[in-house]
VOPADREN-366234 format. One record per residue (C-alpha): residue number from 1; x, y, z; residue in three letters. Coordinates in steps of 0.001 Angstrom, whole numbers, plus 500000, padded with zeros to 6 digits. Layout:
% residues N
<pt num="NUM" u="X" v="Y" w="Z" residu="ala"/>
...
This chain:
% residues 114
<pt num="1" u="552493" v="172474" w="067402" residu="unk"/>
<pt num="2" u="549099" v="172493" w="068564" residu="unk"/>
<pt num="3" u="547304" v="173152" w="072010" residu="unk"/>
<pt num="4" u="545200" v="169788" w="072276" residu="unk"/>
<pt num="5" u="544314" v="169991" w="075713" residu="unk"/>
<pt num="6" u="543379" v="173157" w="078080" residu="unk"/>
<pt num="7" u="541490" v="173273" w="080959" residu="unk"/>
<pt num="8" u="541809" v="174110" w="085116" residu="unk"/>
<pt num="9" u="545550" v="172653" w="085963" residu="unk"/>
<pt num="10" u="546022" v="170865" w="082693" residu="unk"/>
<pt num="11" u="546983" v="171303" w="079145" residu="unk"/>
<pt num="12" u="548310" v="168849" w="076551" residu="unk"/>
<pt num="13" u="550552" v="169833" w="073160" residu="unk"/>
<pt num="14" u="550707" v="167856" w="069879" residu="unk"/>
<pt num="15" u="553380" v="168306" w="067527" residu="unk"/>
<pt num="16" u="554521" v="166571" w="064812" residu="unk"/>
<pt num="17" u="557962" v="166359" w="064848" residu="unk"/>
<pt num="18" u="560104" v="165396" w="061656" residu="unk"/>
<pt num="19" u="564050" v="164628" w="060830" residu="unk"/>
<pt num="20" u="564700" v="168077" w="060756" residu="unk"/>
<pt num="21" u="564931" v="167753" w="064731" residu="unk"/>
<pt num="22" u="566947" v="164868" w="064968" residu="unk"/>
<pt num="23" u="570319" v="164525" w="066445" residu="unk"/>
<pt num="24" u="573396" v="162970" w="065173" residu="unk"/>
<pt num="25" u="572725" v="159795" w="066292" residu="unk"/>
<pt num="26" u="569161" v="160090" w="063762" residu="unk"/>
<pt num="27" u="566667" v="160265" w="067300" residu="unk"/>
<pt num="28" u="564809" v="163409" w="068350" residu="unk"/>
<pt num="29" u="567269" v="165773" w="069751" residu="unk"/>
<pt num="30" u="566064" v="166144" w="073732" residu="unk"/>
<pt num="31" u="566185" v="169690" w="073693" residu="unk"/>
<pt num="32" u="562827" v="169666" w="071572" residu="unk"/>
<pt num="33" u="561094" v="167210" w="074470" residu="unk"/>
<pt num="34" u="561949" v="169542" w="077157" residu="unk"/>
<pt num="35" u="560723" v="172942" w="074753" residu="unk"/>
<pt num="36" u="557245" v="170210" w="074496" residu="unk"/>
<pt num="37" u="557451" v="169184" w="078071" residu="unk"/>
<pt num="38" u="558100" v="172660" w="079350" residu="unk"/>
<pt num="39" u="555445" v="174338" w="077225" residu="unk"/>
<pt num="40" u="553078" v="171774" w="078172" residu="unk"/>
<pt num="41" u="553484" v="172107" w="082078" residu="unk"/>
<pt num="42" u="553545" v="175981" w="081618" residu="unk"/>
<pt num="43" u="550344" v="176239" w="080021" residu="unk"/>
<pt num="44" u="549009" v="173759" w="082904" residu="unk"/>
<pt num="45" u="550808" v="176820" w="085380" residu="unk"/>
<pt num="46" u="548948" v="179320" w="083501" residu="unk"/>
<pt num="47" u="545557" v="177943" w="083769" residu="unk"/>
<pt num="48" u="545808" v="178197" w="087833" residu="unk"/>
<pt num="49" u="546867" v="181915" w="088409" residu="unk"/>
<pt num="50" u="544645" v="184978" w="088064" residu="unk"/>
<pt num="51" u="544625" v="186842" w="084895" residu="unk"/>
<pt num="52" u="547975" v="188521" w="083757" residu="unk"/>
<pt num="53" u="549792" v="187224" w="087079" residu="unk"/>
<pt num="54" u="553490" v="186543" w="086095" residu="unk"/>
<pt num="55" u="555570" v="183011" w="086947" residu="unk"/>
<pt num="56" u="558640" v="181477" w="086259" residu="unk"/>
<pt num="57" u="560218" v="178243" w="086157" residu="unk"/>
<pt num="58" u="562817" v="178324" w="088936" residu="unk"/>
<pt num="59" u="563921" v="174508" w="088112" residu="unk"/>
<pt num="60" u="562946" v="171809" w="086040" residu="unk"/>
<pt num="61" u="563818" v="167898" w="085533" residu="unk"/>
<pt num="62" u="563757" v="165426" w="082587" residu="unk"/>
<pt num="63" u="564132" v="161656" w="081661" residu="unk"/>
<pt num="64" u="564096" v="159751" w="078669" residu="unk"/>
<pt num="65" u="563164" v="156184" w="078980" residu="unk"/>
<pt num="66" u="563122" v="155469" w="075215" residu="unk"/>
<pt num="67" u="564240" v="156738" w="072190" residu="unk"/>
<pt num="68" u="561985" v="158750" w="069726" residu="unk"/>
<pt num="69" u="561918" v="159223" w="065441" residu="unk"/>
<pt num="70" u="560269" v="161422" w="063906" residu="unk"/>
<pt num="71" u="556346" v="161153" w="063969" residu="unk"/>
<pt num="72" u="553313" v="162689" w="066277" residu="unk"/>
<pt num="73" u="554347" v="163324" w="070157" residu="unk"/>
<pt num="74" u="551454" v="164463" w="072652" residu="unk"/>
<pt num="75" u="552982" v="166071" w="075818" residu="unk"/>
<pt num="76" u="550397" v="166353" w="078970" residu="unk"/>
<pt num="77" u="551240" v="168663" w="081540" residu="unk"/>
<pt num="78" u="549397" v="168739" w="084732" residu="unk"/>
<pt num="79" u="549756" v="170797" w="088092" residu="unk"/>
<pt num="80" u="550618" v="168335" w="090513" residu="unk"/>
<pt num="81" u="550615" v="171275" w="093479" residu="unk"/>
<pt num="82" u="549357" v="174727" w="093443" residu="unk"/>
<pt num="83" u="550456" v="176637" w="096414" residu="unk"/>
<pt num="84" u="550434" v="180315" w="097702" residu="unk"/>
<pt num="85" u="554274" v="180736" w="095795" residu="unk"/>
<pt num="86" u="555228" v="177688" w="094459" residu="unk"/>
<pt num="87" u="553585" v="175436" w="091709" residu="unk"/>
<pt num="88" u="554873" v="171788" w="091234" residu="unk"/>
<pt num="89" u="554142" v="170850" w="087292" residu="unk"/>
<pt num="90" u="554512" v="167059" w="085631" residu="unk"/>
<pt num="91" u="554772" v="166319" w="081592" residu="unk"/>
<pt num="92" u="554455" v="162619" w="080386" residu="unk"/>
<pt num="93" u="555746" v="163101" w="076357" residu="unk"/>
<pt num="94" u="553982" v="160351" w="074786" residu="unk"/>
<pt num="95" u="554339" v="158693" w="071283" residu="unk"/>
<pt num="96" u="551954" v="158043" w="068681" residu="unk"/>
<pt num="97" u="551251" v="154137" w="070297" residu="unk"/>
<pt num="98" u="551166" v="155854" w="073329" residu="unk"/>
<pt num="99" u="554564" v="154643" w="074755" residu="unk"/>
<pt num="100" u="556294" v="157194" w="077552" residu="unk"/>
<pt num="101" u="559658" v="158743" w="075636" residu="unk"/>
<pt num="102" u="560020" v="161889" w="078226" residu="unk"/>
<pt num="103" u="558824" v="162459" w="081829" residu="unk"/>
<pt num="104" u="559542" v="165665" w="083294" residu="unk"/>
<pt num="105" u="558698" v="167794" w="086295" residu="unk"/>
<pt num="106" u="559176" v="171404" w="087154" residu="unk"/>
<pt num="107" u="559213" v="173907" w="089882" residu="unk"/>
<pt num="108" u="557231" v="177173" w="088722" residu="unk"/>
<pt num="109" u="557101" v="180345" w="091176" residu="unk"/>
<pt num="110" u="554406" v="183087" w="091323" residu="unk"/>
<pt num="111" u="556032" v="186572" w="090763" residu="unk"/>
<pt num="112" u="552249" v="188396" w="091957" residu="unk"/>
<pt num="113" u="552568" v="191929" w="090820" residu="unk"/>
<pt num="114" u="556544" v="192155" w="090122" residu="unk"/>
């Protein structure tokens, strides 16, 4: 997997995923979306706080509209709110042609110097 995308409230991941991560039913098991979705709106988190400060994700939401094989993914996470405590983070998981397969959102706290 490979940071694609970095910058002030955003950050994008591109892996390419094979049949190694599929699930019985031969489609890309949804626990590796939400590690892709996840890492993507974390990074995204990251980019807003000061140096070293510490978060968490205190809750997080996912969907998937349409069914993925393997091939390349690109998960964009974005910080849709950045407040004094709470950060509120989206992830659109994309397929190569650019179809939505995963949309997920997240809740991230700040911890400041815990």
């Amino acid at each position: 997997m490979r940071l694609t995308e970095c910058g002030e409230g955003r950050a994008a991941w591109s892996p390419d995923v094979g049949e190694r991560f599929h699930n019985a039913k031969g489609t890309l098991h949804g626990g590796i979306l939400c590690d892709l979705a996840d890492a993507a709106m974390g990074v995204a988190c990251l980019t807003t706080l000061k140096a070293g400060e510490p978060f968490t994700t205190v809750e997080e939401k996912i969907n998937f509209p349409r069914p993925v094989r393997a091939q390349l993914l690109t998960a964009a996470g974005r910080v849709a709110r950045a407040g004094r405590t709470l950060a509120l983070t989206e992830s659109d998981v994309l397929h190569a042609e650019g179809r939505l397969v995963a949309r997920a959102s997240s809740t991230c706290v700040r911890l400041g110097g815990r």
